[in-house]
C-alpha positions in Angstrom: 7.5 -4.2 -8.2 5.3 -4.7 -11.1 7.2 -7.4 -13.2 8.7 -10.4 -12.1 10.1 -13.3 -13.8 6.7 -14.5 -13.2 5.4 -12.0 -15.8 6.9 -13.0 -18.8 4.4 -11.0 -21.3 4.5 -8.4 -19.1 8.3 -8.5 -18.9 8.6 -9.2 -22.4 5.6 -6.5 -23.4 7.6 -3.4 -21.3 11.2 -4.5 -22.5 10.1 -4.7 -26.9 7.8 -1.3 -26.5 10.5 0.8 -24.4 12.8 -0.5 -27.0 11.0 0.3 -29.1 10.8 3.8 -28.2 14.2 4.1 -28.8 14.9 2.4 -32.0 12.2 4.2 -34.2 14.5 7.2 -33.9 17.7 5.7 -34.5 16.6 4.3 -37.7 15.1 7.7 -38.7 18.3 9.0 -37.9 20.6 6.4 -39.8 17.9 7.0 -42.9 18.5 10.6 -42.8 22.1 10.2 -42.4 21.6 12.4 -39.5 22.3 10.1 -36.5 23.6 12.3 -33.8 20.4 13.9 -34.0 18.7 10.3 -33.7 20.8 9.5 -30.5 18.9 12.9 -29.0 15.9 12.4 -29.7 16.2 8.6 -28.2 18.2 9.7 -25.2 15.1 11.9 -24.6 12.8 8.9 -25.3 14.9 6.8 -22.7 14.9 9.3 -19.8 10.7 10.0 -20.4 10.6 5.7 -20.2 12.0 5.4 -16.8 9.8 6.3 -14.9 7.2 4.0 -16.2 10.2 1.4 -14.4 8.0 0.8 -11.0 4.6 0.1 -12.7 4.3 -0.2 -16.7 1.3 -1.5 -16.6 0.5 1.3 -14.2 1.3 4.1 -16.0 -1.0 7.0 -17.1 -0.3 9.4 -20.3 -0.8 12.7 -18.1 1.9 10.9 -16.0 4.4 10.5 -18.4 3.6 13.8 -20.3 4.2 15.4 -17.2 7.6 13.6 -17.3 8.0 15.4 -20.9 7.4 18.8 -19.2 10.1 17.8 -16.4 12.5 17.0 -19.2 12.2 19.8 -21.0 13.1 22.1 -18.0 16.6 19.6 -16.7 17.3 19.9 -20.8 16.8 23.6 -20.5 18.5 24.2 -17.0 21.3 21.9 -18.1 22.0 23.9 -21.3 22.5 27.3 -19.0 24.4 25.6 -17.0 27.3 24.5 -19.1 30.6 25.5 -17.6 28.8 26.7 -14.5 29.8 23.9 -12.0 29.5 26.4 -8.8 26.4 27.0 -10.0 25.4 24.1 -10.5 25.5 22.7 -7.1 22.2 24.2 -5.8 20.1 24.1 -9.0 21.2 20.2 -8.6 20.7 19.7 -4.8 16.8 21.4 -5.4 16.2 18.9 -8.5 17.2 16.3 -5.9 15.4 17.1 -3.8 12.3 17.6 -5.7 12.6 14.2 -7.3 12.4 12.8 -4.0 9.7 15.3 -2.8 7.3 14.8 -5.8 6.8 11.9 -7.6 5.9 13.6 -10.9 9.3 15.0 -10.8 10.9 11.6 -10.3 14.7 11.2 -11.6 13.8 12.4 -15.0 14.5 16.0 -13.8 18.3 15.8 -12.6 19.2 12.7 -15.1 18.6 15.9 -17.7 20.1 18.2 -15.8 23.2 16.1 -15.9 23.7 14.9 -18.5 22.9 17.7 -20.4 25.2 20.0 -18.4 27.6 17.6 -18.4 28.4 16.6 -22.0 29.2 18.4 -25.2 25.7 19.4 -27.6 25.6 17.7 -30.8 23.4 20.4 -32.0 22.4 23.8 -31.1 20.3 24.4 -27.7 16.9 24.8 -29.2 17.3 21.9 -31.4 18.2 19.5 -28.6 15.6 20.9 -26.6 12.9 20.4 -29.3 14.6 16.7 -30.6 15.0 15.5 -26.7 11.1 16.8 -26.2 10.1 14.9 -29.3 11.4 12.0 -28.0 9.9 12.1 -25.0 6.5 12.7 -26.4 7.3 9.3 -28.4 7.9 7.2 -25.6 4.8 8.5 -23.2 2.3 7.6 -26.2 4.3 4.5 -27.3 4.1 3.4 -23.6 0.5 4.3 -23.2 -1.3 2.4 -25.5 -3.3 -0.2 -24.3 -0.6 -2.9 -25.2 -2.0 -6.7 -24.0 1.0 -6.8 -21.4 -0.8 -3.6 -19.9 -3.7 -5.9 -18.8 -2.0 -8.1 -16.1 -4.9 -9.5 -15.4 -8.7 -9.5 -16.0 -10.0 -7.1 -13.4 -13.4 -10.2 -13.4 -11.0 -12.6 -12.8 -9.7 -10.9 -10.0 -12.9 -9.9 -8.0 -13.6 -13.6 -8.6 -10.5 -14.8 -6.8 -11.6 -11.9 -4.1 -14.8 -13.4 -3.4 -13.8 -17.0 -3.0 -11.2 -16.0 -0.6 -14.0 -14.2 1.1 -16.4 -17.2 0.8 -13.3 -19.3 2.5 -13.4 -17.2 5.3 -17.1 -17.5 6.1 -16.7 -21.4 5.8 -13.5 -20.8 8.9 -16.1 -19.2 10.6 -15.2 -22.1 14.0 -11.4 -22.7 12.6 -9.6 -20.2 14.6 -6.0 -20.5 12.5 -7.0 -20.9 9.4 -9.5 -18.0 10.0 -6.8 -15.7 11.0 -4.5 -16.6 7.9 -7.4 -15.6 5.9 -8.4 -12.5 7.3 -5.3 -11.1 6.2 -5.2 -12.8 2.4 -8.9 -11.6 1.9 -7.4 -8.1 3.0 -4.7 -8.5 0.7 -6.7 -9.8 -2.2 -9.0 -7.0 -1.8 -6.2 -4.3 -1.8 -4.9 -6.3 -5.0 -8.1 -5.8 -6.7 -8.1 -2.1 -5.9 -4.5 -1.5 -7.4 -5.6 -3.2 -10.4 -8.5 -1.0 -10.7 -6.0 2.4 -10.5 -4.1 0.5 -12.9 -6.3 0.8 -16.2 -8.2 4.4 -15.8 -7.0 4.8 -19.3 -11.0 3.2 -20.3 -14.2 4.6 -19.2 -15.9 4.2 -15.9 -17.8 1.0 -14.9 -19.9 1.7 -12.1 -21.1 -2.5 -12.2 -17.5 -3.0 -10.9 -17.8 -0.9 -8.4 -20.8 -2.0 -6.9 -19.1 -5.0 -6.6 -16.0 -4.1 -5.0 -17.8 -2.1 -2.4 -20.2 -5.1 -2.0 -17.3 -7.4 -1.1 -16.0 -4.8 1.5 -19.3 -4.4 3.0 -19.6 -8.5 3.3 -16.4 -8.7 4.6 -17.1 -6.4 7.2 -20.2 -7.9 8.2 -18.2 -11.1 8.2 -15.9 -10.2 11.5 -18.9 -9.2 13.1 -20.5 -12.5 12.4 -17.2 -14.5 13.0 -17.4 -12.7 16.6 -21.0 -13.3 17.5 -20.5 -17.0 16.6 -17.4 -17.4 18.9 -19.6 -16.4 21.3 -23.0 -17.9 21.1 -21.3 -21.4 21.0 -23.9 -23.7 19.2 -21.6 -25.1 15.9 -24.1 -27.5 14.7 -26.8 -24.5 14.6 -24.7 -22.0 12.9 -22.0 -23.9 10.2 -24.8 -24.6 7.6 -25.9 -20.7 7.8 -21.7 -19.9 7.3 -21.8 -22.5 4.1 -24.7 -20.8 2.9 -23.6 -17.2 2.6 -20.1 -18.8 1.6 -21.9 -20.6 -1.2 -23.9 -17.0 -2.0 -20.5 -15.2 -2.1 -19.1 -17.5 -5.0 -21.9 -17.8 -6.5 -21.3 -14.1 -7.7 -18.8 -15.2 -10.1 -19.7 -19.3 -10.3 -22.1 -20.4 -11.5 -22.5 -24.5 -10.7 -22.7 -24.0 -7.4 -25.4 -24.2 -5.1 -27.0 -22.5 -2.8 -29.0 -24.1 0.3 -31.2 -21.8 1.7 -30.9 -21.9 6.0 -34.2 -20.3 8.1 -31.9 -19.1 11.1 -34.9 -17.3 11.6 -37.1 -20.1 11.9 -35.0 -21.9 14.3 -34.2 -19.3 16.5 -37.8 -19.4 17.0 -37.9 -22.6 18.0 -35.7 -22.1 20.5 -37.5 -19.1 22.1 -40.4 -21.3 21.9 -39.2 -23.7 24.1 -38.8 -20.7 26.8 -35.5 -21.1 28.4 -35.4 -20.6 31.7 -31.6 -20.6 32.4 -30.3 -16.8 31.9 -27.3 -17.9 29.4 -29.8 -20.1 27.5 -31.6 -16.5 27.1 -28.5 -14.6 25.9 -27.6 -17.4 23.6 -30.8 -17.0 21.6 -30.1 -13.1 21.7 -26.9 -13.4 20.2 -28.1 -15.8 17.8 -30.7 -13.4 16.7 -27.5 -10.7 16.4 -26.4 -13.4 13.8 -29.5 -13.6 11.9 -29.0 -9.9 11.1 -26.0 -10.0 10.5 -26.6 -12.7 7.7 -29.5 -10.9 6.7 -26.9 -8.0 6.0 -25.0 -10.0 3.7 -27.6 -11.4 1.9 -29.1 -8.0 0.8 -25.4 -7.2 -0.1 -24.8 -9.7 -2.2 -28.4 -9.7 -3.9 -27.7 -6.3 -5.0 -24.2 -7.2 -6.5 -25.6 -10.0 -8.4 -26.7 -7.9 -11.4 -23.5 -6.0 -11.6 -21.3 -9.4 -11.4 -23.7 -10.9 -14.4 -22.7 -8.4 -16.3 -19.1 -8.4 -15.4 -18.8 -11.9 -16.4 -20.8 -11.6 -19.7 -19.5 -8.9 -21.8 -15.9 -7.0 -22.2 -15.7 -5.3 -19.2 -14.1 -1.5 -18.8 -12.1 -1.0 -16.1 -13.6 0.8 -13.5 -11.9 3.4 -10.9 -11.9 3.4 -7.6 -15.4 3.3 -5.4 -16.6 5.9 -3.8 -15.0 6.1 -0.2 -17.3 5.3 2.9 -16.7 5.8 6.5 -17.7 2.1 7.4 -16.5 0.3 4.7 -12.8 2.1 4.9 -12.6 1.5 8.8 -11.1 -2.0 7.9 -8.6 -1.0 5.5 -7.9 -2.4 2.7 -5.8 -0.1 0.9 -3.0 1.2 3.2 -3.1 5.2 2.3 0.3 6.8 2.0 0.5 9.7 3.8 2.3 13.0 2.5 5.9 13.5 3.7 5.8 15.9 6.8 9.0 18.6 6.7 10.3 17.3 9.9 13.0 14.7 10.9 10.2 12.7 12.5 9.5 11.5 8.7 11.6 9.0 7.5 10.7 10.3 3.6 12.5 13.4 5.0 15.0 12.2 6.6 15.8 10.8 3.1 15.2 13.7 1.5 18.0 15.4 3.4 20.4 12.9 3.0 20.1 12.7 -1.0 20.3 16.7 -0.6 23.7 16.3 1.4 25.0 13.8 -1.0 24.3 15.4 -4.7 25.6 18.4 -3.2 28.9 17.2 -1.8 29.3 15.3 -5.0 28.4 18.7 -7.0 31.4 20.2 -4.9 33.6 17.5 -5.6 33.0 18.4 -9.2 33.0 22.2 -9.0 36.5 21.5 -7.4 38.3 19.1 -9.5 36.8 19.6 -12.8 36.4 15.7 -13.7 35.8 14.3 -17.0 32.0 13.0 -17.4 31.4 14.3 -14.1 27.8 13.9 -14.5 28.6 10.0 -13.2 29.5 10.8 -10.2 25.9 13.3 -8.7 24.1 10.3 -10.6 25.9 7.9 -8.6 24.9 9.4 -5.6 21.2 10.2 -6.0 20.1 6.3 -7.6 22.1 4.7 -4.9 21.0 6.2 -1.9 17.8 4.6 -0.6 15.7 5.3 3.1 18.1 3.3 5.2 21.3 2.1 5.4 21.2 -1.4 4.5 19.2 -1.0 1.5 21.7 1.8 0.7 24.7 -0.6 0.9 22.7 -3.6 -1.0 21.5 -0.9 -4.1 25.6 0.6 -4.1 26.4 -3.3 -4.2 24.5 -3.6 -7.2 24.9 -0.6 -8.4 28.6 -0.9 -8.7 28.4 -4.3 -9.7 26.1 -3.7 -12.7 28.0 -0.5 -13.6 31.2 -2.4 -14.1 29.5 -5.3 -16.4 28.4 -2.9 -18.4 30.9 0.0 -18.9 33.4 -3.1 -19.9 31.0 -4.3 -22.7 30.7 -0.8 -23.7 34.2 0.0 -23.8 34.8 -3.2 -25.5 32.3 -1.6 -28.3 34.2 1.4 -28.4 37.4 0.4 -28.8 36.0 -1.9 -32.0 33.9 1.5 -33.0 31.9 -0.3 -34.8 29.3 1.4 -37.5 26.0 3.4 -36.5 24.4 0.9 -37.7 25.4 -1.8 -35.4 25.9 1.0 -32.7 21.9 1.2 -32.9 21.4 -2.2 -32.2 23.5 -2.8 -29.5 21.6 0.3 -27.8 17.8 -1.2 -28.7 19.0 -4.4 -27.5 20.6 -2.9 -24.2 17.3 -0.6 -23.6 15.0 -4.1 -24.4 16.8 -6.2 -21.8 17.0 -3.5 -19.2 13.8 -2.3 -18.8 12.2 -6.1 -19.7 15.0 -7.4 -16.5 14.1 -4.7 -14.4 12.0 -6.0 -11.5 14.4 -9.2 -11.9 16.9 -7.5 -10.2 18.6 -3.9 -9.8 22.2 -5.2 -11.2 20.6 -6.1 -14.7 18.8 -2.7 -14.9 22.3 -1.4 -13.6 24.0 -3.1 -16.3 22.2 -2.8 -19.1 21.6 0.7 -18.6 25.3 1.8 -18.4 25.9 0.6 -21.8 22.5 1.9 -23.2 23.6 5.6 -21.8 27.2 5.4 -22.8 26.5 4.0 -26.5 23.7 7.3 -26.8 26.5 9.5 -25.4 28.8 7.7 -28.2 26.2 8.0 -31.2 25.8 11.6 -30.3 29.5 12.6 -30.7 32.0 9.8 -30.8 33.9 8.7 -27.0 36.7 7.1 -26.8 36.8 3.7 -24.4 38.1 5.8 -21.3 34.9 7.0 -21.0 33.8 3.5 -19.6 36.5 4.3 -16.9 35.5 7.2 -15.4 32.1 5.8 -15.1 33.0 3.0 -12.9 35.2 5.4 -11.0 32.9 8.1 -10.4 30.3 5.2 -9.8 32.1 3.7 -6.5 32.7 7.2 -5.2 29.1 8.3 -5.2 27.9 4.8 -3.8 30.6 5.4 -1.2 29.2 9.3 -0.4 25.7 7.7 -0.2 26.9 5.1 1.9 28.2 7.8 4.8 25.2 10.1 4.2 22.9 7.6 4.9 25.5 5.9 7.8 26.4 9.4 9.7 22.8 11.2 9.3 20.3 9.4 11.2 21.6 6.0 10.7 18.9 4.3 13.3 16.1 7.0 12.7 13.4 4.4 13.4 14.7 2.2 15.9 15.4 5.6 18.4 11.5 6.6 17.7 10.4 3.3 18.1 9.4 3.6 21.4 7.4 7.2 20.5 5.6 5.6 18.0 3.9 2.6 20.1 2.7 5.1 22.3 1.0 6.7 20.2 -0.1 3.6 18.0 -1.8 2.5 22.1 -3.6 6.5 22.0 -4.8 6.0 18.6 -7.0 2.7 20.0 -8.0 4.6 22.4 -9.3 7.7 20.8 -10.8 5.0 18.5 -12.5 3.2 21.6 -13.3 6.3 23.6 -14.8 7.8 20.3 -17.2 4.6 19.1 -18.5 5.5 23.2 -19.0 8.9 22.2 -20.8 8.0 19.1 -23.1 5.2 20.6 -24.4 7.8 23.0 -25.3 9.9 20.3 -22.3 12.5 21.7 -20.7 12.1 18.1 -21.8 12.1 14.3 -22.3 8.9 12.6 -19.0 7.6 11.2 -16.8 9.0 13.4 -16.2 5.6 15.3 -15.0 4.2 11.6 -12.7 6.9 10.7 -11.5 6.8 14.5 -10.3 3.3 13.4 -9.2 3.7 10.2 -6.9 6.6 11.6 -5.8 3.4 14.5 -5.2 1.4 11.4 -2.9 4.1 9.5 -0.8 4.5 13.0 -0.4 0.8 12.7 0.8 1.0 9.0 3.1 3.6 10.4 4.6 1.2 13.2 4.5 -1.6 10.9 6.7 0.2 7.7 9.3 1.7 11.0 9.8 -2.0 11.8 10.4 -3.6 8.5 12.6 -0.4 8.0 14.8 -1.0 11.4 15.8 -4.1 9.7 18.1 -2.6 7.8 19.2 -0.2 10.2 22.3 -0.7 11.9 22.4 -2.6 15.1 18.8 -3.4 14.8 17.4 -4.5 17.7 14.7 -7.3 18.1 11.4 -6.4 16.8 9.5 -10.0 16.6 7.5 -8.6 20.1 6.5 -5.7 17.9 4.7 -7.5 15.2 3.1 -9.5 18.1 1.7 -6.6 19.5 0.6 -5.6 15.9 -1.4 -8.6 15.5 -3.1 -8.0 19.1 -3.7 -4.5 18.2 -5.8 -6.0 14.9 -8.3 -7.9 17.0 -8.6 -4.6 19.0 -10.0 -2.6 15.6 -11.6 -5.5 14.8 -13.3 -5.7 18.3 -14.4 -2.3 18.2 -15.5 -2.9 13.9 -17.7 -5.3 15.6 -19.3 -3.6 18.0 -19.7 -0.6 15.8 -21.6 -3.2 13.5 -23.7 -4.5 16.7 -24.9 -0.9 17.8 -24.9 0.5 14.5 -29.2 -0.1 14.9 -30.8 2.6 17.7 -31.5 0.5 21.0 -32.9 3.8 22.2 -31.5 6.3 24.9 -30.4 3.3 27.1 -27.5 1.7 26.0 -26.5 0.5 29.9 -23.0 0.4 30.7 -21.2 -0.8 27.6 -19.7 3.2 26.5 -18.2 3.0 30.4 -16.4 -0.4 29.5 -15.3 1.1 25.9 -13.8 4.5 28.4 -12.5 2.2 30.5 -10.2 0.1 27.8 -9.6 3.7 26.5 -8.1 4.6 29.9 -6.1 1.5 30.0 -4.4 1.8 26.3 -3.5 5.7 27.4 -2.0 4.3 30.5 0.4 1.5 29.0 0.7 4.6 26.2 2.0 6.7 29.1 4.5 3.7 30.0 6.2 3.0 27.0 6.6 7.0 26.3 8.6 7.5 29.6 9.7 4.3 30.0 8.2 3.1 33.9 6.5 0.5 35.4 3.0 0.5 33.8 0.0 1.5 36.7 -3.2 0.0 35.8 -6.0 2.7 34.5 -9.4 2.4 34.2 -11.4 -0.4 36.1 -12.4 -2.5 33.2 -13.5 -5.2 35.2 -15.6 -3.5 37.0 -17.1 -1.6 34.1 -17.5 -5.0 32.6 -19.0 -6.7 36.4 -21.8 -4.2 35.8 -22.9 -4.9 32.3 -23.3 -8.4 33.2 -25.7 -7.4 36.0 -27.5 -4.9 33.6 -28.2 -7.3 31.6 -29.2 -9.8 34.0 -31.7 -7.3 35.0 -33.0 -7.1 31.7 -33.1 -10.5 30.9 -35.4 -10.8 34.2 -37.5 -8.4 33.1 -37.7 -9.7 29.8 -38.5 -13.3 31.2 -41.4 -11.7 32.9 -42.8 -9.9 30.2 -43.1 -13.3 28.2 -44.7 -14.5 30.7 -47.4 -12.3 30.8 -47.8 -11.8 27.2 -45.4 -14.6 25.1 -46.6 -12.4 21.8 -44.9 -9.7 23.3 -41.8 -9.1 20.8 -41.4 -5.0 20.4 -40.9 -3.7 23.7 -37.6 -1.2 24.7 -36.8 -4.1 27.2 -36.2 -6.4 24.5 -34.6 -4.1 22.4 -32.3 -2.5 25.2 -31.1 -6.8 25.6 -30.6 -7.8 22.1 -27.6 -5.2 21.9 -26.4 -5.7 25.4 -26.3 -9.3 25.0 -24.5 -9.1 21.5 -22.6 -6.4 23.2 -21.2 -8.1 25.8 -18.8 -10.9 24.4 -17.4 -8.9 21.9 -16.8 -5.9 25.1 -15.0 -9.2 26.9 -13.1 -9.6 23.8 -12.0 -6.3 23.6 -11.4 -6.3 27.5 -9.4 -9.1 27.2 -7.4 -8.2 23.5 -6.3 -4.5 25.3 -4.5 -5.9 27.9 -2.5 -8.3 25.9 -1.9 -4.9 24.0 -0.4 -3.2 26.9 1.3 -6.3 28.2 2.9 -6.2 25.3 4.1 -2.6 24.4 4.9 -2.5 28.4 6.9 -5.9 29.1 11.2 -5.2 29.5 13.0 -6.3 26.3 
């Protein structure tokens, strides 16, 4: 959610303008002694203002004018649909459905529908239709104005937190836990600062922020690759004060007391190839060590380019940029999860729910159709905001659902049975509209509670209800959370936990396509990029696993899942294995690149062979000989640091030969290869192992 009680501007901001929206015309109405017409035009105002509900500060005027479109057609559709109840159990079930299907649609739809259909017109058609529309119209532009609650946060301010969070990850370089907690917040913090970019596209492009943000992505991929070269060249008391100074670089973007200490890597990698070592992993150290000095070098350039761009960020009023410009490397680690669009099969769980609102709004449309209820419009809304994906959430919305419903049809029937003036009619409305769209993120059963009496007193303004009303609506409020409750228990009730087992099999083929394509691509067999969007497409499978999981715990009979986000966490070092070594042979060593795309087949083999396992459920059978793969590497690249050894000792000037070249990317090569090796068979060992 957007708000929280931590948010009390924004909280307070959202709750006094969507009130707001609503009490401008009320008091036009009372002023023209035409309130009836008032109440439509803020009932209208209220349906176009929900669906700012998930993100105000979000929210975007071709968004909610679209909403005013979707109003206008339930309003219309509702209005030919008066005393057509048989009728009106398709034209319902498809507005379900497409309010669950498109976004843009959202509730607004059907909450027309219904309650247009449902209740008595205090005016003619084409009024309402023109009064509700007006409203609407109010609320998307009241809404999206660049109120001071709309800017959560300075977009500077939060590229500054990014960068320090980055800069503590390149000072954890040698801390193995407090490294790995920080991967994932730098992730995080970098997503964050991407949402709040979508968030404001109301100003005008800044391409200075965007520089920035894709500099940060760039650094932090080049920072795995460093954090992997250093695990394996050893040599801490070499490499730490290079770490604090492109940590010190990185906040010095948005800081500007601190200080940078400039380290010659370079220099003293020279040194040590001075001294001529003799010993073969003396020789490989110094390799990787050079793979390092690159590496930093990379970062460097990176953050000399955003330097500019974060000068001026800091210095002036800064618009609020969109999104960078997607690139294959940068988007391999993923920092924004992407949403995928809902597949029409039963594989999807945003189908499967789909199909079950479908099932519900039209049993509940039956239910009216045969019975005839009063305010029968209740009971299809109860139904269609109750049910959720999965069962649990279903039972914990229809808990609070219910709950809130009751609160506040009793305070509203207590103000009916007083019938107390328009005047003070109005106000109890704003002030019910304020506090439920201000409470909420809080919690579903103030939104449920506030909103019951803010619908039932705009019913009442428009044509006088008598306190029964309030009756009915908790009434035909339990029954549709109890339909939900048995869609969502009898229709697929454990949809993810029975495809579990489907989708780790193919989360272990993604990292391998992923592994066997970055061998493809380093033997010049496939275009540049397709290694990174190999992994990002590993890293959307493990999205996929990740959201089933969270969602089997509140299936029924949920089973254990804590070996599942093990193997999650295993199959992260894999991408970021293979983001490494896409960084180490990103530069041409030439036509001979030795063994390492037969180790890369070989873990490839081996993550389609436990794939195979989990799918049919047998004993895993070992594929692909990684070991051996690896075995000769390591004797390729003893060869070539023999050769090399002899050519600097014929000519120790002699620094540009392919032999060189061909052992600087073995050499870099080869740890993060044993990583990988070693990181995949966890993987399968893992996904394989009995529960």
């Amino acid at each position: 959610m957007a708000t929280s009680l931590r948010d009390r501007g924004l909280a307070v901001g959202y709750g006094l303008v969507g009130a707001a929206g609503l009490l401008i015309p009320l008091l036009i109405g009372l002023a023209t002694g035409r309130p009836a017409q008032g109440g439509v035009v803020a009932l209208g105002a209220f349906l176009v203002t929900i669906r700012a509900n998930p993100d105000p500060p979000g929210v975007r005027l071709p968004f909610m004018l679209a909403g005013v479109l979707v109003l206008a057609v339930g309003s219309v559709l509702g209005v030919l649909l008066v005393g057509n109840d048989w009728l009106l159990i398709p034209v319902a079930t498809a507005a379900a459905a497409l309010a669950i299907r498109f976004p843009v649609v959202g509730f607004t739809a059907p909450l027309a529908l219904l309650l247009t259909a449902a209740n008595p017109l205090p005016v003619d058609p084409i009024p309402h239709l023109v009064l509700q529309v007006v409203g609407g119209l109010l609320a998307a532009f009241l809404l999206t104005l660049p109120w001071a609650w709309r800017r959560t946060r300075p977009l500077a301010a939060t590229l500054a937190e990014t960068a320090g969070l980055l800069a503590d990850l390149l000072d954890a370089t040698f801390d193995g836990e407090r490294r790995e907690a920080l991967r994932d917040e730098v992730a995080d913090a970098l997503q964050n600062a991407r949402t709040a970019c979508a968030r404001h596209r109301w100003e005008r492009r800044s391409p200075d922020a965007e520089r920035i943000t894709t500099a940060l992505r760039r650094v932090f991929y080049e920072a795995i690759t460093l954090r992997e070269l250093a695990a394996a060249a050893g040599r801490q008391a070499e490499i730490e004060p290079l770490t604090a100074e492109l940590a010190a670089r990185t906040r010095a973007l948005f800081q500007d007391d601190v200080e940078v200490v400039e380290v010659d890597f370079a220099a003293r990698i020279d040194e040590l190839r001075g001294e001529r070592p003799d010993d073969e992993r003396e020789l490989l150290r110094v390799v990787l060590l050079r793979q390092i000095d690159h590496a930093a070098t990379r970062i460097r350039a990176t953050l000399d380019q955003a330097k500019t761009p974060a000068m001026k960020l800091k210095s002036a009023l800064i618009p609020i940029p969109r999104l960078p410009a997607e690139s294959p490397v940068t988007d391999a680690i993923m920092i924004v999860p992407r949403a995928p669009s809902m597949r029409l099969t039963r594989d999807d769980p945003g189908f499967r729910h789909l199909l079950r609102a479908m099932l519900g709004t039209a049993t509940a449309c039956v239910i009216i159709a045969i019975f005839t209820p009063e305010h029968a419009q209740w009971l299809a809304l109860g139904v269609l905001l109750t049910i959720q994906p999965t069962y649990g959430e279903t039972l914990d919305k229809a808990g609070a659902r219910v709950g809130g419903s009751i609160a506040g049809a009793l305070v509203a029937a207590v103000v009916l049975l007083i019938a107390p003036g328009y005047g003070w009619l109005a106000a109890l409305i704003v002030v019910s509209a304020g506090l439920g769209f201000g409470l909420y993120a809080v919690h579903y059963a103030y939104w449920a509670t506030f909103m019951t009496m803010c619908v039932l007193l705009l019913i009442d303004i428009q044509a006088m209800q008598t306190w029964e009303i309030a009756g009915f609506r908790i009434g035909l409020n339990v029954l549709g959370g109890a339909i939900a409750l048995a869609c969502v228990r009898l229709l697929w009730p454990r949809g993810e936990a029975v495809r579990l087992r489907r989708r780790l099999a193919d989360l272990l083929r993604a990292h391998a396509l992923a592994a066997r394509t970055l061998a493809e691509t380093t033997r010049g067999r496939r275009p540049e990029g397709s290694a990174e969007l190999a992994i990002r497409r590993a890293a959307d499978m493990a999205e996929t696993v990740e959201q089933g999981i969270a969602a089997m715990a509140h299936e029924p009979g949920a089973g254990e899942t804590a070996h599942v986000a093990e193997l999650l966490d295993e199959v992260t070092r894999v991408r970021d294995g293979l983001i490494t070594l896409t960084s180490v042979l990103r530069e041409d060593p030439g036509n001979d690149v030795g063994p390492a795309p037969a180790v890369l087949h070989a873990v490839a083999d081996r993550l389609e062979g436990g794939a195979v396992a989990v799918q049919e459920g047998e004993p895993y059978q070992p594929q692909g000989d990684v070991d051996q793969t690896l075995s000769e590497l390591r004797t390729w690249l003893g060869k070539l640091a023999v050769t090399r050894l002899g050519e600097l000792a014929a000519d120790p000037a002699d620094s540009r030969t392919e032999v060189r070249r061909a052992l600087l990317h073995a050499a870099a090569a080869d740890h993060a290869l044993k990583a990988l090796a070693d990181d995949s068979a966890r993987v399968v060992i893992l996904a394989t192992e009995d529960r």
